[in-house]
C-alpha positions as a Python dict, from the first residue, in 0.01 Angstrom:
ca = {
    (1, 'X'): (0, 0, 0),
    (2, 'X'): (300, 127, 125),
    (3, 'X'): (278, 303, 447),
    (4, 'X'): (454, 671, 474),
    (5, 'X'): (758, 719, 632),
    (6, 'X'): (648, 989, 942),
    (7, 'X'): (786, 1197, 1202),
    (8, 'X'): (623, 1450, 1420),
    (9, 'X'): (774, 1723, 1593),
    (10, 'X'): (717, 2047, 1845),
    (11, 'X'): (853, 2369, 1838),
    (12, 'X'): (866, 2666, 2086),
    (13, 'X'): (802, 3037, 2034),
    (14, 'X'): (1084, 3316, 2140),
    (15, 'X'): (957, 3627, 2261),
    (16, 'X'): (1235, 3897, 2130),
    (17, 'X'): (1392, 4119, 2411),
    (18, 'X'): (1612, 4312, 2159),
    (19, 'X'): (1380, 4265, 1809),
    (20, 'X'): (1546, 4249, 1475),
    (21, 'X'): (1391, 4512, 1306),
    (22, 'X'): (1444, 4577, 899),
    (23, 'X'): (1643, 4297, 636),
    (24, 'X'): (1989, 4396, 426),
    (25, 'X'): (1899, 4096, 176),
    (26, 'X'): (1521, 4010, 158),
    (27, 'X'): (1549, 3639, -19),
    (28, 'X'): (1764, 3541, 244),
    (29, 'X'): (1650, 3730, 541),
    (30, 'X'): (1958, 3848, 663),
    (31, 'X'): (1861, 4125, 942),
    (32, 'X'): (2013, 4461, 990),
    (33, 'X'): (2095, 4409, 1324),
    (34, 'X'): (2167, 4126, 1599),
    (35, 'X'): (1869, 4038, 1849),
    (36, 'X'): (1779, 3832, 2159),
    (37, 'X'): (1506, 3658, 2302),
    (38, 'X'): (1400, 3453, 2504),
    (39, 'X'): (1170, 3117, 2427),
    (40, 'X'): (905, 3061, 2572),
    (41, 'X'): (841, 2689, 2749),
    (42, 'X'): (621, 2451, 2480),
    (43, 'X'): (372, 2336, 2762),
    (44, 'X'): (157, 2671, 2688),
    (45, 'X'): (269, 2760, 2335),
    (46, 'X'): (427, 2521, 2027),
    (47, 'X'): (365, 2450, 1708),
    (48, 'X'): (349, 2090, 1637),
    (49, 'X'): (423, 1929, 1317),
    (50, 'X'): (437, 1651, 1148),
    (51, 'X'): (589, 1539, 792),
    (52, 'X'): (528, 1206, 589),
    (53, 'X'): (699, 1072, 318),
    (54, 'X'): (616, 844, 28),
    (55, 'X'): (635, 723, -317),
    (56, 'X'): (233, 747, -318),
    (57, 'X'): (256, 1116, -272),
    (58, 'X'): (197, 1266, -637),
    (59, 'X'): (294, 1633, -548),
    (60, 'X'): (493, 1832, -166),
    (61, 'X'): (146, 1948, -16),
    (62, 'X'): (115, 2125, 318),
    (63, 'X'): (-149, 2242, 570),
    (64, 'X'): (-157, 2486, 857),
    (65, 'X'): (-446, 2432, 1137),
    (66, 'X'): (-614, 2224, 900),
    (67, 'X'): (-682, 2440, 570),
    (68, 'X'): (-415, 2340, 309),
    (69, 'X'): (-236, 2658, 234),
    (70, 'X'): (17, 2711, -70),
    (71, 'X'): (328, 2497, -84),
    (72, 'X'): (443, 2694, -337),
    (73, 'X'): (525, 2985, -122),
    (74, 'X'): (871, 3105, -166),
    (75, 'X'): (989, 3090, 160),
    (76, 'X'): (852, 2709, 231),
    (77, 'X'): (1011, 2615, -86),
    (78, 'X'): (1354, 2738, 64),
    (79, 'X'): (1329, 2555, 355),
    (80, 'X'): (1237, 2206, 145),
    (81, 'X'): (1488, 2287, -90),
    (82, 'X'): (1794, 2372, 136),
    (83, 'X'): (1671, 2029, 331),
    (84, 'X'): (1682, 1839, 41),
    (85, 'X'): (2051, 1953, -98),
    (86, 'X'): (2208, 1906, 212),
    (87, 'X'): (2012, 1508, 218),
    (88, 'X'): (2149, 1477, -155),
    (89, 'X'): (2524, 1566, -14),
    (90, 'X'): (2472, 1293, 294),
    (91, 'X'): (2406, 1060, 27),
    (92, 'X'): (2652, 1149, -227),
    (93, 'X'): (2931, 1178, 85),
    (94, 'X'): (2831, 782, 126),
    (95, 'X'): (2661, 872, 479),
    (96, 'X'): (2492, 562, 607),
    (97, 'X'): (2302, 750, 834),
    (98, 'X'): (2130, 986, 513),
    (99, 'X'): (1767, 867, 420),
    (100, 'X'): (1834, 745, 64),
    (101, 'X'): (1486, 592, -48),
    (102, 'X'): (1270, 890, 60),
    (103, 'X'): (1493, 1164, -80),
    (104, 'X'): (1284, 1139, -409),
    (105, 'X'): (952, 1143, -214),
    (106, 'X'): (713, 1406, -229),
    (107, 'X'): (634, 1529, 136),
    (108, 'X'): (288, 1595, 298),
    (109, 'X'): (344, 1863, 534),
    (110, 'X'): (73, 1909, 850),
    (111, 'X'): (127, 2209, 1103),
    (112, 'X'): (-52, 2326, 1404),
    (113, 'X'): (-50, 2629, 1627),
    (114, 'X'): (-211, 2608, 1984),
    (115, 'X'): (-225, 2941, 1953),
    (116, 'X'): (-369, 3240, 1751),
    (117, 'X'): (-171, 3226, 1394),
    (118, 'X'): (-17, 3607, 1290),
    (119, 'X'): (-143, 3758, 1572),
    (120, 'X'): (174, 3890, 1736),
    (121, 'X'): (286, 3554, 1901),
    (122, 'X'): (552, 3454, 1684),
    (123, 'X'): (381, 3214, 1500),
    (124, 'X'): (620, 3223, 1170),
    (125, 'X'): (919, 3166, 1425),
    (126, 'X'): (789, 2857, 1574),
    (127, 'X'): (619, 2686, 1235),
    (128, 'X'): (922, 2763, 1015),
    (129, 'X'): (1159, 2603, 1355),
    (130, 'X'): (933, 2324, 1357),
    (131, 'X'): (908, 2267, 999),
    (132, 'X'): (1284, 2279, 904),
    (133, 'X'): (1389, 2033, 1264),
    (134, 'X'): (1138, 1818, 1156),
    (135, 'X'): (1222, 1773, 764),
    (136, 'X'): (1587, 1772, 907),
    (137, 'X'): (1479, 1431, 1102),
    (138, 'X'): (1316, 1318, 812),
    (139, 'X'): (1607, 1289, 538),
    (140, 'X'): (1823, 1262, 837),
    (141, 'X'): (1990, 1553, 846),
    (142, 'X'): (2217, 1678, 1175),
    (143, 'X'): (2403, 1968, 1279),
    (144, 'X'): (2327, 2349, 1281),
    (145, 'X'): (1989, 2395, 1109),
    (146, 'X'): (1903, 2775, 1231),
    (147, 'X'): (2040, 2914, 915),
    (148, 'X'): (1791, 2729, 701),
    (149, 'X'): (1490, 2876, 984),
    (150, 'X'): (1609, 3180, 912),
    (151, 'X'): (1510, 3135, 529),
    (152, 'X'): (1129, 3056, 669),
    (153, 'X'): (1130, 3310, 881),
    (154, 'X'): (1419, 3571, 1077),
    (155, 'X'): (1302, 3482, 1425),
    (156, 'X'): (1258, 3102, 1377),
    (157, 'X'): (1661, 3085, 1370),
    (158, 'X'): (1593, 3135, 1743),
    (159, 'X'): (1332, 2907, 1812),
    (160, 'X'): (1597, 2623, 1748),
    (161, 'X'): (1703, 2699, 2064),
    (162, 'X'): (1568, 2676, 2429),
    (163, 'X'): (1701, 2984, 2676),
    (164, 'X'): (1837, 3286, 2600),
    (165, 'X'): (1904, 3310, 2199),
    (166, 'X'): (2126, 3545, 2014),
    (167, 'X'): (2048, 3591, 1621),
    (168, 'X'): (2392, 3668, 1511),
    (169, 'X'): (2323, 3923, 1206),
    (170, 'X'): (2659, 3845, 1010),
    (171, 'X'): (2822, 4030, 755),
    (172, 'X'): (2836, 3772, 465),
    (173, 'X'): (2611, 3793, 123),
    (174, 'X'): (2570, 3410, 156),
    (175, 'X'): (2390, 3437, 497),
    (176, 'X'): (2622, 3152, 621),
    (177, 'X'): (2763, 3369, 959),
    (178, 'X'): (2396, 3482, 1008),
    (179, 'X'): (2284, 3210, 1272),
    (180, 'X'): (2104, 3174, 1618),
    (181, 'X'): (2315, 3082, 1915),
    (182, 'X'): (2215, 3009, 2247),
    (183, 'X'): (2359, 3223, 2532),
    (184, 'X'): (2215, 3066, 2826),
    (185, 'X'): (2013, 2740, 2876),
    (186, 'X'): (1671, 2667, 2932),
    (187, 'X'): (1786, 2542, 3288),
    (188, 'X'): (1923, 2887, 3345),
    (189, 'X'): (1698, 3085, 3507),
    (190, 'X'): (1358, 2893, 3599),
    (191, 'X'): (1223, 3122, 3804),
    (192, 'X'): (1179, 3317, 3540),
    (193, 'X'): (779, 3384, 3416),
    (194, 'X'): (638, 3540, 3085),
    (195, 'X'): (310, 3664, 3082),
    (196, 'X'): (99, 3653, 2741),
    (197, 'X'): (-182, 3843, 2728),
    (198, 'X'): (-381, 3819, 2401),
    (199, 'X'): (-509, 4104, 2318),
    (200, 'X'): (-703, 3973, 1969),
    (201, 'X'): (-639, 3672, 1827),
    (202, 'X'): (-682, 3832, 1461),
    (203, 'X'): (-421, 3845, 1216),
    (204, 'X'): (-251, 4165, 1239),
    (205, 'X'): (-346, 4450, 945),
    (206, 'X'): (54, 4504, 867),
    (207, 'X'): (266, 4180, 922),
    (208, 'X'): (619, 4223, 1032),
    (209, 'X'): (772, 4194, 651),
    (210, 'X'): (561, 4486, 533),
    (211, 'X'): (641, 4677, 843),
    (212, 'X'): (1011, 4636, 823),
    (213, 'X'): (1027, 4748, 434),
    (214, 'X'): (801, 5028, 558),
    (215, 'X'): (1078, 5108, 833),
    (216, 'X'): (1359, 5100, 621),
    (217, 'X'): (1240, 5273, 389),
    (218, 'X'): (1143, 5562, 567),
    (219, 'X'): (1264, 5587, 862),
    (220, 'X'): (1575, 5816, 948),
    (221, 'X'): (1658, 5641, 1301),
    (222, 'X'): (1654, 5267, 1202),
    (223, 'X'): (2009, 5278, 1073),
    (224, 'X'): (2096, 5435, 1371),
    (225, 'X'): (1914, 5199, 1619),
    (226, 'X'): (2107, 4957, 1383),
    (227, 'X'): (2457, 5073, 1420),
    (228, 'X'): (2488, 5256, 1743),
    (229, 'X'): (2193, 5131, 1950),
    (230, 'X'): (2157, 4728, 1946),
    (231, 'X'): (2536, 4665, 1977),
    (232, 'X'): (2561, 4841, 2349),
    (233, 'X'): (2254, 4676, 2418),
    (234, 'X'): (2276, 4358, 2281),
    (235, 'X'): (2626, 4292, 2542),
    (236, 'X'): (2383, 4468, 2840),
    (237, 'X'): (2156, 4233, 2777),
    (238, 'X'): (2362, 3888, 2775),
    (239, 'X'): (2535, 4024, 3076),
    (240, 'X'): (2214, 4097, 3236),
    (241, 'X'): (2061, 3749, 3154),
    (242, 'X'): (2360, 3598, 3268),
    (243, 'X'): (2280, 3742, 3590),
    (244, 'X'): (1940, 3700, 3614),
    (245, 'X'): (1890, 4070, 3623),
    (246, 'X'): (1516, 4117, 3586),
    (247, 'X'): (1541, 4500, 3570),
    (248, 'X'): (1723, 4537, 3268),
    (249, 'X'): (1584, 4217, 3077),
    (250, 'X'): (1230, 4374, 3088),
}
């Protein structure tokens, strides 16, 4: 029997300083407004995952902290399916370096969190990083992969990235200027400690998706928070990490 092709990978979480609050364009996840954060280091909190390939596989299955949960969910399928076209491109462009044999495969997908899952922690961000880095090593594909995160989930765009992290909210109905960047390094500021405290480890009763539809749909000051808030404070706030200047980063 042939044995599947496998590669496991690790993930952080990013704790949002300036939060992206309410979408313009749901499918796609493109935010109303920029955000930063900063991620947290993977020795306390990751998500680790790890994705096998093989002509044995009948059917794309996936399971989170050991229950299998639906692969079929639309924003997994984005992630696979944006991973596959770009591997189908590699391989039409002639790249030696695209993974030609498993591109037909189906893919077994197995994720864990070392910490409580929808609870607040940024769960989504780190699973969706993980899952789309480690598909992207898979079918070996390279280059800037936050904009197919974002597709899993808004804040996993910035879990590509160690540091300080800028989602870049964009302008573009295509999404494709709507990407993470990192504004300072993980190496940056070391002193630098986060304290979690868990307050429950239960799922929350409203997740952030229903929330933010809530929000923008009712809420008078979101567009302005939006337009004339998070742009002043989105340049404090790189200045500020930039300096290390605790005071106005918490």
């Amino acid at each position: 029997m042939e044995k599947p092709n496998t590669v496991t990978c690790c993930a952080p979480v990013n704790i949002a300083v300036i939060k992206y609050w309410g979408k313009r364009a749901e499918e796609l996840i493109l935010p109303i407004n920029s955000s930063l954060s900063v991620t947290l280091h993977q020795d306390q909190l990751k998500t680790t995952t790890t994705v096998a390939t093989s002509r044995s596989f009948q059917e794309d299955r996936i399971w989170l902290n050991g229950k299998e949960e639906d692969i079929t969910h639309p924003r997994i399928q984005s992630c696979l399916r944006e991973i596959r076209r770009l591997a189908r491109k590699r391989r039409n462009d002639g790249d030696p370096g695209s993974n030609l044999t498993g591109l037909s495969h189906k893919v077994h997908i197995c994720s864990v969190n070392n910490f409580p899952t929808a609870a607040g922690l940024a769960s989504s961000a780190a699973g969706f990083a993980c899952l789309v880095y480690t598909l992207a090593q898979v079918f070996g594909i390279e280059g800037e992969l936050s904009g197919i995160a974002r597709q899993g989930s808004g804040s996993a765009c910035r879990s590509m990235y160690g540091g300080f992290v800028q989602w870049i909210m964009g302008e573009k109905d295509d999404g494709k200027d709507s990407l993470a960047q990192q504004v300072e390094p993980e190496t940056h500021w070391p002193e630098l400690r986060i304290l979690v405290l868990v307050a429950s480890a239960e799922r929350k009763q409203v997740g952030s998706s229903s929330g933010m539809q809530t929000s923008v749909q009712t809420s008078c000051l979101l567009k302005h928070r939006a337009e004339s808030v998070v742009p002043g404070r989105m340049v404090e706030m790189i200045e500020s990490g930039a300096e290390k200047g605790l005071h106005c980063v918490c």
